[in-house]
N, C-alpha and C positions, 0 to 999 in steps of 0.2 A: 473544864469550860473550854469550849471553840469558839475563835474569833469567827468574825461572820464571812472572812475569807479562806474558810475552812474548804480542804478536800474532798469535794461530793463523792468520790470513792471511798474515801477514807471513812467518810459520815455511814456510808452504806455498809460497807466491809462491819462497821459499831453495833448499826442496830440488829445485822444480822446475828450478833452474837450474842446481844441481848435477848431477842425474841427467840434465840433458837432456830433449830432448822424445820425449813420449811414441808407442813406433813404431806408422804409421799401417798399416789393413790394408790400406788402397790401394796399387797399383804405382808404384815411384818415376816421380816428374814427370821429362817429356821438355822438352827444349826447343820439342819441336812440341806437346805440351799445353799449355805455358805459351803460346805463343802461340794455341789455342785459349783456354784459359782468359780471354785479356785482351781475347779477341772476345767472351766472356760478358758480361767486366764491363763491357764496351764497351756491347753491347745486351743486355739481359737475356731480351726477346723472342729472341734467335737460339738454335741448338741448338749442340751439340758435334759435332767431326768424327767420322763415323762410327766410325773407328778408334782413337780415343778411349772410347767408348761402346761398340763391340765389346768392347772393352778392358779396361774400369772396373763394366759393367754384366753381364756373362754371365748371373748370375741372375736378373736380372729379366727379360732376352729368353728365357731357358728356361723358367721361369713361365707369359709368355706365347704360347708356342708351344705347350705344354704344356694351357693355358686352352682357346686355340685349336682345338685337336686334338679337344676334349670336347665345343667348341660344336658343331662342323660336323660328328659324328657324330650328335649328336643332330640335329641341323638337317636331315640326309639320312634319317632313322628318321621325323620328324615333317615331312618333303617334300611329303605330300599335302593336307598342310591350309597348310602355311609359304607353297609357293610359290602360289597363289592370293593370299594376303593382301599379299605382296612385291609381287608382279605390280601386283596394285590401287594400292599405295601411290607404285610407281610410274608408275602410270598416271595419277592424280591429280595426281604431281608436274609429268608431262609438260603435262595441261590447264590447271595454277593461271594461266601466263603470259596464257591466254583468260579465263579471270576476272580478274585484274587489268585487263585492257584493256578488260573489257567495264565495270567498276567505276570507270574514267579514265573512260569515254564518258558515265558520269552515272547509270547501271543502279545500280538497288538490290541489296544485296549479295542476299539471296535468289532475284530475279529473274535475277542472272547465274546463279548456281548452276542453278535450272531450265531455263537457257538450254542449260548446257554437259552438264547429265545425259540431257537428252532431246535431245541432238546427240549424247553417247554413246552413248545405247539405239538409238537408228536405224542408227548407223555399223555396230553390235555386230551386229545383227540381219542389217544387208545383206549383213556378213561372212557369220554362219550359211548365206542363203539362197545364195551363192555356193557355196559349199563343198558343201554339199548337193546341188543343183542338178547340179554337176561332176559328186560323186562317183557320181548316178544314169545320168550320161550317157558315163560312162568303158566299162563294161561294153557299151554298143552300137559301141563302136570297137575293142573287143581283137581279134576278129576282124581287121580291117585291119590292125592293128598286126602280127601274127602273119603276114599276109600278105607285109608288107614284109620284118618279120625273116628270114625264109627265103627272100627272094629277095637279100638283104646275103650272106646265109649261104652260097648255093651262086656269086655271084659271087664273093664274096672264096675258097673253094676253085677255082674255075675259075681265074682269076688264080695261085693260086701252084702248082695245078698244071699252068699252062705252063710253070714253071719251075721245074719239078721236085719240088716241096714238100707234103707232105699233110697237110692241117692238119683234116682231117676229123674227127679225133678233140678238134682244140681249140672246134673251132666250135662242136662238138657239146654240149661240159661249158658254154662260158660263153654263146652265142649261141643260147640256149634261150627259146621264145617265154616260157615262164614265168619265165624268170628277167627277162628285162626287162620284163614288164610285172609283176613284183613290186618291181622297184628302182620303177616310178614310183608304185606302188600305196603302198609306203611312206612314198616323200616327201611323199605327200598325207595319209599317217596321222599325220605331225610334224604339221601343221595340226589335225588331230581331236585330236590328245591335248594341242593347246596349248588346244585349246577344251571339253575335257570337263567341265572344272569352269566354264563359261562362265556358266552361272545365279550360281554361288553368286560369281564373278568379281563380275559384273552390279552383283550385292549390296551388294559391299564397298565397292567403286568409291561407287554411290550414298551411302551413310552415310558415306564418307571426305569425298566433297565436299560433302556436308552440315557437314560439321563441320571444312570446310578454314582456317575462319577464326579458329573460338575453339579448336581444337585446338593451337596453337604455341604460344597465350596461356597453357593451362593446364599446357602443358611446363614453362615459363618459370617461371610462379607458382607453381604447387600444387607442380611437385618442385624446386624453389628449385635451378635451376640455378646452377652457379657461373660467376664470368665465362669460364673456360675453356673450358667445356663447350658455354655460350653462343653462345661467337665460334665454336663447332666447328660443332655446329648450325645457326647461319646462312650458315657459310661451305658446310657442303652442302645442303643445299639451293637455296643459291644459284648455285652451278655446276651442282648436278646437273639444279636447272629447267631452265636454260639451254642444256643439252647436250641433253636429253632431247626437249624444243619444236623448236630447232631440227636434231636428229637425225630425228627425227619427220613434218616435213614436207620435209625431203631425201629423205627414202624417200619418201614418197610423191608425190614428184615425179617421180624417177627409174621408180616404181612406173607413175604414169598414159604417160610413153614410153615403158617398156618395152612396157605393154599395148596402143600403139597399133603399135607394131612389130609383135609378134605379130597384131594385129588383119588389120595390111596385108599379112601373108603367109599368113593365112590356118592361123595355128598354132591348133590346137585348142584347147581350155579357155583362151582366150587370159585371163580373167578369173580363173580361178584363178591362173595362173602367176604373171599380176602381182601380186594378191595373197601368194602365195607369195615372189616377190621383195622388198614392203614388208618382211614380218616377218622374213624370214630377213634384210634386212640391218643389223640388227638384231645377228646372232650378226659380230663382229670377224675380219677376215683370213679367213674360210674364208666366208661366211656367203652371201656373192656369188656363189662357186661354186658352192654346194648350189643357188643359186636358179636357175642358168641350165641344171645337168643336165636337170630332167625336159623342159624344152620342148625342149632340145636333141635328146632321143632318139623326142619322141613326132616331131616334122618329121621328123627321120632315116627316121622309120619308112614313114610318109607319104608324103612327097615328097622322097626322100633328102639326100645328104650335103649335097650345092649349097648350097640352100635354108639348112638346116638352119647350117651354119657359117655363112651369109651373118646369119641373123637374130642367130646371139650373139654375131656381131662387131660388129653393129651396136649392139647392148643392150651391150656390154663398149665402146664407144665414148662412147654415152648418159653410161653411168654413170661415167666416168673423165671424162668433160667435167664433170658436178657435183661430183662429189668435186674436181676440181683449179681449176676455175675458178671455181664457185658455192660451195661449200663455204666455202674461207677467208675469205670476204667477209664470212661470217655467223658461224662458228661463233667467236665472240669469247673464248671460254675456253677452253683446251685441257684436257686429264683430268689432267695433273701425271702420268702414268703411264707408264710406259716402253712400249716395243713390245712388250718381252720377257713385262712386268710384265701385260698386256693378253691375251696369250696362255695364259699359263700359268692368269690367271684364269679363261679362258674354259673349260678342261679344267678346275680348280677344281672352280668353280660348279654347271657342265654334271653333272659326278658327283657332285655335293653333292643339285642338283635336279633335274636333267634338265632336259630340253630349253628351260622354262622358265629354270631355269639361266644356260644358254648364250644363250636372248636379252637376261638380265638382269646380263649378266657384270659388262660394263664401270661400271652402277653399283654394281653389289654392293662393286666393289673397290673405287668411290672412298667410299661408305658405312664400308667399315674405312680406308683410309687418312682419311678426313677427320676423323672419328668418334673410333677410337679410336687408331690409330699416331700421329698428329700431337698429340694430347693429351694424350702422357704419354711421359716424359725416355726409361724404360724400352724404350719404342717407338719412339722416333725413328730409329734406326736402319736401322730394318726398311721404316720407311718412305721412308728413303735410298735404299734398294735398288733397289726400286719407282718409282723418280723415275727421269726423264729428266736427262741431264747438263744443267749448265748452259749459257747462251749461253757466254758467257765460254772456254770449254771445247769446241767442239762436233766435236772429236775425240777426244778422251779422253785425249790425253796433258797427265801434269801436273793440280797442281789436284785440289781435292774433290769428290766426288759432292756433285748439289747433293740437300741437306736439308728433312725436310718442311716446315722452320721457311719456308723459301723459298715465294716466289709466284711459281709454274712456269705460272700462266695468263697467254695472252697472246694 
């Protein structure tokens, strides 16, 4: 019995333990949460296993997907002006590594900036006059080209019909002089329509690296990042420099042998192609192919099959010695991104932006995962997904998908 000047905490602390505790709306604990759980309390930095977070979280990943859905329609509606500005920002990101090193060397920070903007204005402009140049001198070869294709066209029906087969009718629909020199007339229009907004590019580019140095300063102070946000922010930019620099002059390494293969065999527009080959590789797992069709078909046309396979095996030899032996030496970060996760960005992006898009896939995707999946509980998940398994794991039985919380560079 309580007197009636009894302790209302005391009274409450009573019933609470009469009645029990209070039922929680979370799903009862597993013994595999609680050992997530005590990996929490272990490190607070680390995340929850995915299936946890699938689990406990639904609403907040339907939110964000939902979020999601609204930005990137609008981001595809406002594409003509977005992707210019993306482009720049990361074009700026790709040069910062040449201002910092020109800034090591003792150059005053302005003097680098003028160093590295009018090294950009000349590179941009030499692209122009390539592309141009090409696309005037394309038209004096269709003739030849047309010459070849109809002479591919009646040997491949003479061959099958030695043996019996009449493929006249097929040769006819796809081995159409118009049709292939519209396949390559196209590929070279990917180039014009990645260069149409090339001035107002120009533009950006110049005022971003103007302002490459007290721009992160005013992120930091004037919107009073929090340390989260912070560490998010410097963790991309800081891979994505680094990918971007040295993705950058891989292509264009591979880019300068490709164009001297083409030179030595005497393939047409040998200077566009390479160029064509720089940018497109660029666009992830397909990106390589698109570059080796058009020189592919214009040789074929020219100076047939021989030739022609001999030169893009030689360039598919080039470029597989960089990539496997040059490549790992340097690229010292990897994307934290899956294969899958890398692909499906690049369809993403590509109908998000277009073309631009697809050569901006793979930072796009590491911009949201670094940015915003890894920065908030809600998201972690999602950005499990999108991650490569861990070492630990690297067949996939057993064990957790590794986590964005994880440091998947290496």
């Amino acid at each position: 019995m309580h007197s009636e000047g009894h302790n209302p905490a005391a009274a409450t602390a009573e019933n609470a333990a009469i009645q029990g505790p209070a039922p929680s709306l979370d799903p009862p604990a597993t013994e595999a949460d609680g050992a997530a759980g005590g990996g929490e309390r272990g490190d607070r930095g680390g995340t929850r296993s995915l299936y946890h977070g699938l689990r406990s979280r639904p609403t907040g990943l339907l939110l964000a997907l939902a979020a999601a859905t609204i930005v990137l329609y609008g981001m595809r509606n406002a594409r003509s002006v977005l992707a210019p500005i993306l482009l720049a920002m990361f074009v700026v990101m790709g040069l910062s590594p040449i201002l910092q090193w020109l800034k090591r060397r003792g150059m005053p920070s302005w003097a680098a900036i003028v160093v590295v903007l009018v090294g950009f204005l000349v590179v941009a402009g030499l692209l122009l006059v390539i592309i141009a140049t090409s696309l005037g001198q394309i038209n004096t070869k269709i003739p030849v080209y047309q010459s070849g294709l109809n002479e591919i066209s009646t040997n491949l029906q003479t061959w099958f019909a030695d043996r019996g087969i009449d493929i006249s009718g097929l040769t006819g629909n796809i081995l159409r002089p118009d049709k292939i020199v519209g396949w390559v007339t196209s590929s070279i229009r990917i180039l014009v329509s990645l260069l149409t907004n090339a001035f107002l590019l120009i533009l950006i580019v110049a005022f971003m690296i103007a302002e490459v140095y007290s721009f992160p300063r005013k992120m930091q102070y004037q919107l009073q990042l929090g340390p989260t946000l912070g560490r998010a922010f410097g963790n991309f930019a800081s891979v994505t420099r680094t990918f971007l620099f040295t993705l950058t002059w891989l292509n264009a390494l591979t880019a300068v042998f490709a164009a001297i293969v083409y030179y030595a065999f005497g393939v047409d527009f040998a200077l566009l192609w390479a160029l064509m080959f720089f940018l497109l590789s660029f666009i992830p797992n397909i990106g390589f192919v698109l570059a080796v069709i058009p020189p592919f078909f214009v040789t074929l046309l020219e100076f047939g099959f021989t030739r022609a396979a001999i030169v893009v095996a030689i360039v598919i030899v080039v470029n597989g010695f960089v990539n496997n032996a040059i490549a790992p030496r340097f690229m010292g970060q990897r994307t934290g991104l899956s294969t899958l996760a890398i692909f499906l960005s690049l369809v993403l992006w590509a109908w998000v932006l277009g073309p631009i898009g697809a050569l901006m896939s793979v930072p796009l995707m590491l911009m949201v995962k670094l940015l915003f999946l890894d920065s908030y509980d809600s998201t972690r998940p999602l950005s499990a997904l999108i991650s490569p398994l861990p070492k630990s794991d690297p067949e996939g039985g057993g064990g957790e998908p590794a986590t964005a919380g994880e440091n998947t560079s290496g």
